[in-house]
C-alpha positions in Angstrom: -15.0 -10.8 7.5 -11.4 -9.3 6.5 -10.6 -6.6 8.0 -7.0 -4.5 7.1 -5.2 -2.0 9.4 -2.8 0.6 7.2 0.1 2.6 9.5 3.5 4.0 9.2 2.2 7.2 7.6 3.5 10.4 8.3 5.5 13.7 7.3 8.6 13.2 5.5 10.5 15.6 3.2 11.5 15.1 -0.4 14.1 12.7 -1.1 12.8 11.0 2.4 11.7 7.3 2.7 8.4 5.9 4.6 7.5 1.8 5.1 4.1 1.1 5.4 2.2 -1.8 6.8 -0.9 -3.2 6.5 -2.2 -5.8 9.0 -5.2 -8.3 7.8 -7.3 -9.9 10.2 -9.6 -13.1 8.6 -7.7 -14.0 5.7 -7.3 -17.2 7.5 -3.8 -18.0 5.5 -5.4 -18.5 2.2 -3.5 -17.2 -0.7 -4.7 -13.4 -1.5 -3.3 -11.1 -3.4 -3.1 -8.0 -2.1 -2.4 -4.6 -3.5 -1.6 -0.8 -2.2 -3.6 2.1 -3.3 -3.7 5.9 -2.6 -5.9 9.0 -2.9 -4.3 12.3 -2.9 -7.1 15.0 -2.2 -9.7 15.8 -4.9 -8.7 13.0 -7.1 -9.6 9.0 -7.9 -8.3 6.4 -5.9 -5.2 4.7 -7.8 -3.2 1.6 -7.8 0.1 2.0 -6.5 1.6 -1.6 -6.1 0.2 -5.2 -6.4 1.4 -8.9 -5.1 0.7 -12.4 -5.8 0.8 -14.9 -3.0 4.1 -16.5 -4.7 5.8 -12.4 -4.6 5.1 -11.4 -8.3 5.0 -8.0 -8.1 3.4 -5.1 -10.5 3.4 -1.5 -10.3 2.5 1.7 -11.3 4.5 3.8 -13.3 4.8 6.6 -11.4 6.7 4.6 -8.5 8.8 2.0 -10.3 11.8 2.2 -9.1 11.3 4.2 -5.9 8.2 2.1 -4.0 8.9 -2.0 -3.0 5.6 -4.2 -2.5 6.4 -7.2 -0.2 4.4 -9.4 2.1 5.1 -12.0 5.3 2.5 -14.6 4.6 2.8 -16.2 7.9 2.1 -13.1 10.0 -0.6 -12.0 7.0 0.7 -8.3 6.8 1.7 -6.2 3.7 4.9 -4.1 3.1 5.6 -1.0 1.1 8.9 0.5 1.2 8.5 4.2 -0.2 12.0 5.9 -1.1 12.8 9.1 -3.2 9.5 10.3 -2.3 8.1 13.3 -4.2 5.5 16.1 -3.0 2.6 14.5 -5.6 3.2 10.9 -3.9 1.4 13.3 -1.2 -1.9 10.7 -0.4 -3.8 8.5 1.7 -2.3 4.9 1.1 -4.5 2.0 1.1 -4.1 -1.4 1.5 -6.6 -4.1 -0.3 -7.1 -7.3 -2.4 -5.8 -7.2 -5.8 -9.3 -5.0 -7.7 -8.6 -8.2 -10.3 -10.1 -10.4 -7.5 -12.5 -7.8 -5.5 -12.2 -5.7 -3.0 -12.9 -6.2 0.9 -13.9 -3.0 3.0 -11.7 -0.4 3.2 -9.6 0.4 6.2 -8.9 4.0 7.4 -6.0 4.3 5.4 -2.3 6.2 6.5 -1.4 9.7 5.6 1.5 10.1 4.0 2.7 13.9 3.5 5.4 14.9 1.2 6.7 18.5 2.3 9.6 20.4 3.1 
């Protein structure tokens, strides 16, 4: 059973940067990959970011350029490194498998708030 742990949330103002993490428990080192979503209130969960095992990256276009997927294999945790940050990146971020490959339960997800 995987289970993921999102933090690093919070209130930042605009222009501000955030890092998630996202711990996984039970992956037991095999070669997921993983992906960040969010859900800003009253709308659809999205895809923000995605990562191979080897570091391939894809993402969104409404963060290229500003938001940096990354991942330590060896301690089985997930980055993302959120700069210029705008009031509509306003969401709960998620951290899951890749949706290409299914999904594992969701964790509680991290607020991240976007004000000044």
């Amino acid at each position: 059973q995987v289970q993921v742990v999102e933090s690093g949330g919070g209130l930042v103002q605009p222009g501000g940067s955030l890092r998630l993490s996202c711990a996984a428990s039970g992956i037991n080192n095999r070669g997921y990959a993983m992906a960040w979503f969010r859900q800003a209130p009253g709308a659809q969960r999205e895809l923000v970011a995605s990562i191979m095992y080897d570091g391939i990256t894809n993402y969104a276009d409404s963060v290229k350029g500003r938001f940096t997927i990354s991942r330590d294999n060896a301690k089985s945790t997930l980055y993302l490194q959120m700069n210029s940050l705008k009031p509509e990146d306003t969401a709960v971020y998620y951290c899951n498998r890749d949706p290409r490959f299914g999904t594992w339960a969701w964790g509680q997800g991290t607020q991240v708030t976007v004000s000044s």
